[in-house]
N, C-alpha and C positions, 0 to 999 in steps of 0.2 A: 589246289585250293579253289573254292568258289567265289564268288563274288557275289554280295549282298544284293540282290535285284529278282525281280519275277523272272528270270529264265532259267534258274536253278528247276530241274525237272517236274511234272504234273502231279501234286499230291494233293493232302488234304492242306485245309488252310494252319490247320494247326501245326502241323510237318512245316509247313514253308515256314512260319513264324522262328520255328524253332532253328530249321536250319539256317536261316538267312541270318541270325546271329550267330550261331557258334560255327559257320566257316566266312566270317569276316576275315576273308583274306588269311580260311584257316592255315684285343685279344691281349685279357687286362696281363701286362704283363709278359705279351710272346715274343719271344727273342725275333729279334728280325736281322737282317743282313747289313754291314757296313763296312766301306773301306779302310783300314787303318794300316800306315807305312805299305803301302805295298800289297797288301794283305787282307783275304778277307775273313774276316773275324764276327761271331756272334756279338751284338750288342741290344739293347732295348731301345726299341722308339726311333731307331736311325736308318731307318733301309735304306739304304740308297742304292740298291740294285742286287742281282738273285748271281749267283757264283754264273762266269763262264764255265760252260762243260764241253771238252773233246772225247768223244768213244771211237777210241780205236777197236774197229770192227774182228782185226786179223783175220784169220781162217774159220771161224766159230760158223755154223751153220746159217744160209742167208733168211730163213723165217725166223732162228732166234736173234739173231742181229736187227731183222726190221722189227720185231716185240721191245729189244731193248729202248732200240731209238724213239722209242714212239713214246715207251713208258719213261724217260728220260726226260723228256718233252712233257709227257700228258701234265706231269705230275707237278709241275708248278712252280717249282723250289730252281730250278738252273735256267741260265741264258745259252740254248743250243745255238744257237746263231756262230758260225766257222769264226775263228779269233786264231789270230797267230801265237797270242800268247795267253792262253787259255789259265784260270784259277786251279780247274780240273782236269785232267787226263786220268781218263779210266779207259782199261785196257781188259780182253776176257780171254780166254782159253779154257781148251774142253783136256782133262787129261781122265781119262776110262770112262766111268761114269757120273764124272762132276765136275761144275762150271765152275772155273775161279774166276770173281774179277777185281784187278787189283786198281787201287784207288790212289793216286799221288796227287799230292797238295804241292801247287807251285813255292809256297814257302813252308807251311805247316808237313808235318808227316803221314807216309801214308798209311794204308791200310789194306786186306782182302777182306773180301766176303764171299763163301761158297755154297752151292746150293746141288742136290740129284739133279742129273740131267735126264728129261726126258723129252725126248722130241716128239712125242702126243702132247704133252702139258706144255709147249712152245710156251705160253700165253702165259701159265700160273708159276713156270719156272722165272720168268723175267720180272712176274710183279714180287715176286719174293725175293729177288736179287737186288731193285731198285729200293726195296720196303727197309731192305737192312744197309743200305747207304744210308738213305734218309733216316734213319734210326741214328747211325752212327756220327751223321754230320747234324744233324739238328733237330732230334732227340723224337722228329715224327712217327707215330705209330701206325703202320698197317694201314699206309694211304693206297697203293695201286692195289692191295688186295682188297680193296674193300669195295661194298654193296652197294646203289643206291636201290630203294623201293619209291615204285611213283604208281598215280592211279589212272587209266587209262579208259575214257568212255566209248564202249565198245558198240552201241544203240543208245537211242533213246531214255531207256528208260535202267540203264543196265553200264555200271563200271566196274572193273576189274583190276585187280594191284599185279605187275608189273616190277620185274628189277632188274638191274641191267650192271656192267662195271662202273668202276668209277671216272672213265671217260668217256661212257654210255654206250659201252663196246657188251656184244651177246645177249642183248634184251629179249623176254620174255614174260610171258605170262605164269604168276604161279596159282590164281584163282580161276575156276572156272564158273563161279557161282551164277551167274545169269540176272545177280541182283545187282543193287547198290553196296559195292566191297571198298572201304574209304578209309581214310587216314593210317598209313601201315606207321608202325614205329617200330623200330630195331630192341631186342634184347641184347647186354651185353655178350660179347664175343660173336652178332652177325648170324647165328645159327639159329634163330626164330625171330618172330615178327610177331605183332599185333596189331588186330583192323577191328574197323568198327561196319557188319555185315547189315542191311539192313534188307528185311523180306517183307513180305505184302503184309504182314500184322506185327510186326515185330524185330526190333534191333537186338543187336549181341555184342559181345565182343568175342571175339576168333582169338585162335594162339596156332599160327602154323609154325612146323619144324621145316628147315628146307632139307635135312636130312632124311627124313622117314618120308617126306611129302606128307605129312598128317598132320590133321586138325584136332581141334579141340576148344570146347568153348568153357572163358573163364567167367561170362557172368552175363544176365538177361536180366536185369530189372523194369518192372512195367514204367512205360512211356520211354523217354530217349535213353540212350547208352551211348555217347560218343567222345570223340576227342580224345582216345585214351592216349596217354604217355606213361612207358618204362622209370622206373628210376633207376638213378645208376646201380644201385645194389642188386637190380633183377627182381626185388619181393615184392614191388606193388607199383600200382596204376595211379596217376591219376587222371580224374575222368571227368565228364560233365553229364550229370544225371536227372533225370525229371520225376521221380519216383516218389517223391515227396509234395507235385504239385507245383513246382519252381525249380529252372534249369540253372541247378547251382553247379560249384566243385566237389567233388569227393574223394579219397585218398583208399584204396582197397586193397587188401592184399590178393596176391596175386593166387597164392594155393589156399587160401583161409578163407572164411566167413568175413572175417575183421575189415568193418567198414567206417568212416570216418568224414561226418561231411564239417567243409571246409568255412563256406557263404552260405550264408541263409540272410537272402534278401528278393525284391521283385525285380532287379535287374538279372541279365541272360549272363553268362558267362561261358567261356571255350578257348580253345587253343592251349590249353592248362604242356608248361616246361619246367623239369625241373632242375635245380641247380647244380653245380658240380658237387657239391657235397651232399646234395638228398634233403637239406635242410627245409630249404623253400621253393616255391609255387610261383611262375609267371605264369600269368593265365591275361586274358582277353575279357574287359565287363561294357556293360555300355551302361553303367548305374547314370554317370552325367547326360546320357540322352547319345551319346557317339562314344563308339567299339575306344577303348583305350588300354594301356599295361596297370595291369599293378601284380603286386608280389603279395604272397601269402605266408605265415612262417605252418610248416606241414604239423608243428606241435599245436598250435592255436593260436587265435590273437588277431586281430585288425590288420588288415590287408592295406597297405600302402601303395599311393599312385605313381608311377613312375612317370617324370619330363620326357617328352617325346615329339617329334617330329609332326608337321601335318595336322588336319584335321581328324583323322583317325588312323589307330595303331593298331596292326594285324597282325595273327601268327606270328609270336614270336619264338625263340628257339636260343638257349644258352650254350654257350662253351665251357669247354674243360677251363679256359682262359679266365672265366666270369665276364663275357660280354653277352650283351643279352643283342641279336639281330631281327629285323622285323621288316614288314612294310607298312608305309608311311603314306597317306593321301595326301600327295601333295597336290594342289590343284586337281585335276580331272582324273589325272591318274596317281600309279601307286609308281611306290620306288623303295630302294631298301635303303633300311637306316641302321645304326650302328650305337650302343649305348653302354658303356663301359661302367660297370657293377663297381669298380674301384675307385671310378674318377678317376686313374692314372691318363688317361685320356680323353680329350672331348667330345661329346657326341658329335657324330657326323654323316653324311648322304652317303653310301658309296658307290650308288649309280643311281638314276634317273632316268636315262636313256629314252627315247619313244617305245611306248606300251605301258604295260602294267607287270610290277616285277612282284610275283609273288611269293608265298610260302617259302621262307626260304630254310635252308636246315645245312648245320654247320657238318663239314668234311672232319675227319679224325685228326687233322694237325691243326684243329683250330685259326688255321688262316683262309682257307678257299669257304663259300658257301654255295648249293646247288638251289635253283630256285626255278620257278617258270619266268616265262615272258608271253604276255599275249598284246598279239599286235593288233590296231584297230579295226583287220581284217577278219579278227577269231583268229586266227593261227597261233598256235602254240608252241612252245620249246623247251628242254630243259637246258638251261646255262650254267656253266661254273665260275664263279664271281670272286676274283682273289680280293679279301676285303682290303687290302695292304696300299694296294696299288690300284682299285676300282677295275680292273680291265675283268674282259667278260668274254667266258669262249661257249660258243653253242655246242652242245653234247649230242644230242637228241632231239630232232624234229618229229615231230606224231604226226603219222595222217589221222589218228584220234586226236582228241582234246584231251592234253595232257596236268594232272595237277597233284598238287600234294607229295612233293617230295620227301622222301624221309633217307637221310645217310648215313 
């Protein structure tokens, strides 16, 4: 994400106008952890602490054993810390060509889960072994397989999108365009993305496969094209467009013509998320003079402001859960906030910390979010932020300028 100020890169004045608003700073209901008799049991709203875990290593090969431990750790969900009397012991073995690893609940029962062993894929066998624990113990979908994309400024004048694991392990470049390549967002199931490209006369939006390495472009409308957001169905965008002479919302299908604009007004709008059900539209306006949330319904109808944190309210980003997460200016800087679509919970900070926490975009089990941090030096990072518990672990340090995470 950018930061609203004249150091966003050298363009025309009109470009800065535009961008410096639509990248202002472009878990109702999740089970969380508690003790009961003994025992630790799913509950709502009661965490009081993440399972202890014991992995018994055995004889299983020593790079797939340091893959397991790590991704045991990375992933968020258990207390590795040595315990005598551990909640979890899991245990592995290789018999021909497949890993079992068996799971025992100090009081609850237990279970395996088996996966091809291959010792090239070290790396992808272990995230798929921990992905179907977490699956089976609390209901997390496809967290250590999964992607982050981030934008990395590569020159001056020139950013590039970037993806890496989700403990920001084997990053890379998957653009090499030489331009401004910005906000990627995920299609469901991880196997394409969408960026908004911009070239010396003109923006796009992109659709890369990371299977084929191929591109494709789903739409150029004269003046801006950005901010685009996936719905969860996969069939359309929505985007923030200038093509009518005012940087509104608009709702586009993704293989069709079929285009649908949202606002029509003289305030800017961007950061456009949409809800877990496809219904409606959290986007970014500054209509009262400062970047704020409000929600859209995607059918039509008057856009509502959302209570929010701070003097302004940035990128925000929904859960499966229905919590809408953002950052929040608090004083001099940003910090991320937390805003519960259900009221089952009250809004709240879930870090502050010294710098600016930005962009943030919620992880696949609805609890962790990946966001940057820049500290007053310019330095940049990607962090993962468990909203649960506020704690914050650094993934990714760039010796570029790193922003815009998309998970």
């Amino acid at each position: 994400m950018f930061r609203a100020n004249a150091k966003f890169q050298r363009a025309s004045v009109a470009r800065k106008v535009a961008w410096a608003f639509l990248f202002f700073a472009i878990i109702a209901h999740a089970p969380e952890l508690a003790l009961a008799q003994g025992k630790v049991t799913i509950r709502k709203r009661a965490l009081t602490r993440d399972p202890s875990l014991s992995f018994l290593k055995n004889n299983i090969p020593a790079a797939l054993s340091t893959a397991l431990g790590k991704d045991f750790h990375d992933c968020g969900w258990f207390d590795t810390t040595p315990t005598a009397s551990p909640d979890i012991t899991i245990s592995a073995a290789i018999a021909g060509k497949t890993i079992r690893l068996t799971v025992t609940r100090r009081v609850l029962g237990g279970f395996t889960v088996s996966a091809p062993y291959n010792r090239r894929k070290t790396s992808d066998v272990s995230a798929a072994l921990v992905d179907r624990i977490l699956k089976k113990l609390f209901d997390v979908p496809r967290l250590c397989q999964s992607k982050i994309a981030f934008c990395a400024k590569t020159a001056p004048t020139v950013q590039e999108i970037l993806i890496c694991g989700y403990n920001g392990s084997n990053a890379r470049a998957i653009t090499r365009n030489h331009v401004f390549s910005v906000e990627p967002d995920w299609e469901p199931g991880q196997k394409r993305l969408v960026y908004s490209m911009y070239g010396k006369s003109a923006s796009t939006f992109v659709e890369y496969d990371l299977r084929s390495k191929r591109s494709r472009h789903l739409a150029s409308f004269p003046g801006l094209n950005a901010a685009a957001a996936i719905s969860p169905d996969g069939q359309y965008l929505a985007a923030v467009l200038s093509k009518d002479g005012e940087v509104d919302l608009y709702v586009k299908s993704i293989n069709t013509k079929w285009l649908k604009r949202l606002t029509r007004n003289k305030a800017v709008e961007s950061s456009p998320c949409w809800s877990p059900s496809g219904g409606k539209i959290c986007f970014v306006s500054n209509a009262t003079g400062k970047p704020r949330l409000y929600i859209a319904p995607v059918a039509g109808g008057k856009a509502r402001r959302l209570p929010t944190f701070g003097t302004e309210a940035l990128s925000p980003d929904w859960s499966t859960k229905n919590q809408i997460v953002y950052s929040a200016k608090m004083g001099p800087n940003y910090a991320l906030a937390l805003l519960d679509i259900n009221g089952a919970t009250p809004p709240k900070i879930i870090i502050s910390a010294a710098g600016d926490w930005e962009s943030p975009s919620w992880a696949p089990d609805a609890r962790h979010v990946v966001a940057t941090r820049t500290l007053a030096n310019g330095q940049t990072s990607l962090y993962v932020i468990d909203t649960w518990t506020g704690k914050a672990k650094r993934i990714l340090l760039g010796k570029a300028h790193l922003s815009m995470p998309s998970w």
